[in-house]
C-alpha positions in Angstrom: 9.7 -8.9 -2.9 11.5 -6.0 -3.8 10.5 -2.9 -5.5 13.1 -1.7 -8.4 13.5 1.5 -9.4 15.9 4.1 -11.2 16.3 7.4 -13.2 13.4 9.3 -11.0 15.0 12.4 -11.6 12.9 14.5 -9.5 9.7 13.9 -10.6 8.4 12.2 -7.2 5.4 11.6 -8.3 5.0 8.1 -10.3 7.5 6.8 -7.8 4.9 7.5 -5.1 2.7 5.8 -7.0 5.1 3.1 -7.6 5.0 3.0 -3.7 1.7 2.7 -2.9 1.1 -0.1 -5.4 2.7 -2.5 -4.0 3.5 -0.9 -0.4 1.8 -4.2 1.7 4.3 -6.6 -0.7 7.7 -5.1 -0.5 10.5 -5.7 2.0 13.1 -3.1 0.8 13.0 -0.4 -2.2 16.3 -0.3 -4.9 17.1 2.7 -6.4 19.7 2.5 -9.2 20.4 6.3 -9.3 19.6 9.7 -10.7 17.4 10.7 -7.9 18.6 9.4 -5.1 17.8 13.0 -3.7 14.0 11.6 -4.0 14.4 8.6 -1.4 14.4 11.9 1.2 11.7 13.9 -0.7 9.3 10.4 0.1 10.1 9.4 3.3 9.3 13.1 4.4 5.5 12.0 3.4 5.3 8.4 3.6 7.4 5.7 5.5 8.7 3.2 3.3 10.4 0.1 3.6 14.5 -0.3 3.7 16.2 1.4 0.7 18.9 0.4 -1.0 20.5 3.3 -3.2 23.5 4.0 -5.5 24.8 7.3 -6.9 24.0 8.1 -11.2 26.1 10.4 -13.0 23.0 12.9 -12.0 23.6 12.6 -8.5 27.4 14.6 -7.8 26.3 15.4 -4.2 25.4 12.3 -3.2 27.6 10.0 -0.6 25.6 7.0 -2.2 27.9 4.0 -3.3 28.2 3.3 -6.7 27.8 -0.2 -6.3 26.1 -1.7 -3.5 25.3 -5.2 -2.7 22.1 -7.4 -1.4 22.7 -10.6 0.0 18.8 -13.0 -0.5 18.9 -16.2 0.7 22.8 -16.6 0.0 22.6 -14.9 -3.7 24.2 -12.1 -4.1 22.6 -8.7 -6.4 24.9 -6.4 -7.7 23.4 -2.6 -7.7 25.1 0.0 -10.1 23.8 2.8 -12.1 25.5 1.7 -15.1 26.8 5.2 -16.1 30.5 3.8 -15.8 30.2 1.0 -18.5 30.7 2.0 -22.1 26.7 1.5 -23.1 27.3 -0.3 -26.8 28.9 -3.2 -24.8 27.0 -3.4 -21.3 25.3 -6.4 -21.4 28.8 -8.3 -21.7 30.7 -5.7 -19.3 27.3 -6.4 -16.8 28.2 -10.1 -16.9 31.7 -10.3 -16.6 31.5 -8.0 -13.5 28.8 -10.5 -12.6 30.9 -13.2 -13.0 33.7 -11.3 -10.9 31.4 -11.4 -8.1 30.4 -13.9 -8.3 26.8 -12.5 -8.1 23.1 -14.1 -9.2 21.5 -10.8 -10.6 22.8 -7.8 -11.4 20.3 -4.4 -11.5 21.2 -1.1 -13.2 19.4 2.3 -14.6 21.2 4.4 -16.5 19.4 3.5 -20.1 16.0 4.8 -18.7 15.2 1.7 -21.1 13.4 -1.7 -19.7 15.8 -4.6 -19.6 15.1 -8.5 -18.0 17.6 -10.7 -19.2 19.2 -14.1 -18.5 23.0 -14.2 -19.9 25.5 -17.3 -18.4 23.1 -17.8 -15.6 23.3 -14.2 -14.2 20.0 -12.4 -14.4 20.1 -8.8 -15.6 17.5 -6.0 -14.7 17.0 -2.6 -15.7 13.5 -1.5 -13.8 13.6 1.7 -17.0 12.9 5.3 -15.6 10.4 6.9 -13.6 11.3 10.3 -14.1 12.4 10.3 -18.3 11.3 7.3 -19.4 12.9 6.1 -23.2 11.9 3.6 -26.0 8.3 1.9 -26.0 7.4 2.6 -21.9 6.4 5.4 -19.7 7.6 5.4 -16.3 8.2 2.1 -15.8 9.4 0.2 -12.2 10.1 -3.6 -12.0 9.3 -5.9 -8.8 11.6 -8.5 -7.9 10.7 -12.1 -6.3 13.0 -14.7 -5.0 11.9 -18.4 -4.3 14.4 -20.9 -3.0 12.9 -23.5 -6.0 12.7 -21.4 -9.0 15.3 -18.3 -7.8 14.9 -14.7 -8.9 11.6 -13.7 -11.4 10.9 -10.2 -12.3 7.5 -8.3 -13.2 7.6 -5.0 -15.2 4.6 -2.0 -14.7 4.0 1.0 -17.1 2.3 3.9 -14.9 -0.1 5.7 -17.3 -2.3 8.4 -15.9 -5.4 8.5 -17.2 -7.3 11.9 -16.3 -6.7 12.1 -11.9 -5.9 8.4 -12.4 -2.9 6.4 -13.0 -3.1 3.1 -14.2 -0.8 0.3 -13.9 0.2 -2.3 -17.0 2.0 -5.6 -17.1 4.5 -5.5 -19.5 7.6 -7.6 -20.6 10.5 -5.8 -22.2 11.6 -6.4 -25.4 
């Protein structure tokens, strides 16, 4: 399983949190940009599992790649920040690149909104943003499965703290 995450921005905090829920489940972290700067802030106070990471238009200094590339079980998951595809057509740009690939998944940030679809048998995942969330969600991660029957599945958490608290919701984007 692998935990998704983009657009932290800074604000470290409900990414640790994102973390330490589901830190016994997760093989490998991706970050889809804007904060990339954060993946050092964490591992200075807790050890996490391999990270993949790309550079968002946010993150100038960064030697991340723009795209990067996982390889699970033979299928092959694009990783982009999403920043260099013109927004009002991104879903199609996402799967023509896809398509290009010749990749399963594709997972991007940039929106800071909550995306899980299926489009020409490529599935397309925007975890939302941890840092300035948008739309219906607070900070919002996403955790990714494969199984070699069924293939890639995705589950979507709100983080809502509640008083010294944060809570952890469900949800399915719209």
């Amino acid at each position: 399983m692998y935990l998704i995450i983009s657009d932290t921005h800074g604000q470290i905090e409900y990414f640790e949190k994102a973390i330490n829920f589901c830190k016994n489940t997760v093989s490998a972290i991706i970050h889809c940009g804007d904060g990339v700067r954060d993946i050092a802030a964490i591992t200075q106070k807790h050890t996490i599992p391999q990270c993949y990471s790309v550079r968002g238009n946010m993150d100038a200094h960064s030697n991340a790649p723009l795209v990067a590339t996982l390889r699970v079980d033979n299928k092959k998951i694009l990783i982009l920040h999403g920043h260099t595809i013109n927004f009002e057509t991104i879903l199609d740009d996402i799967t023509v690149i896809a398509h290009k690939e010749k990749a399963s998944a594709v997972i991007f940030g940039h929106t800071h909104i909550p995306l899980y679809k299926k489009r020409d048998g490529v599935l397309i995942i925007n975890p939302g943003s941890l840092g300035k969330p948008r739309a219906l969600w607070g900070p919002s991660f996403s955790l990714l499965r494969y199984d070699t029957d069924e293939g890639f599945s995705a589950s979507f958490y709100e983080i809502v703290k509640n008083g010294k608290d944060f809570d952890f919701y469900e949800f399915t984007p719209v």
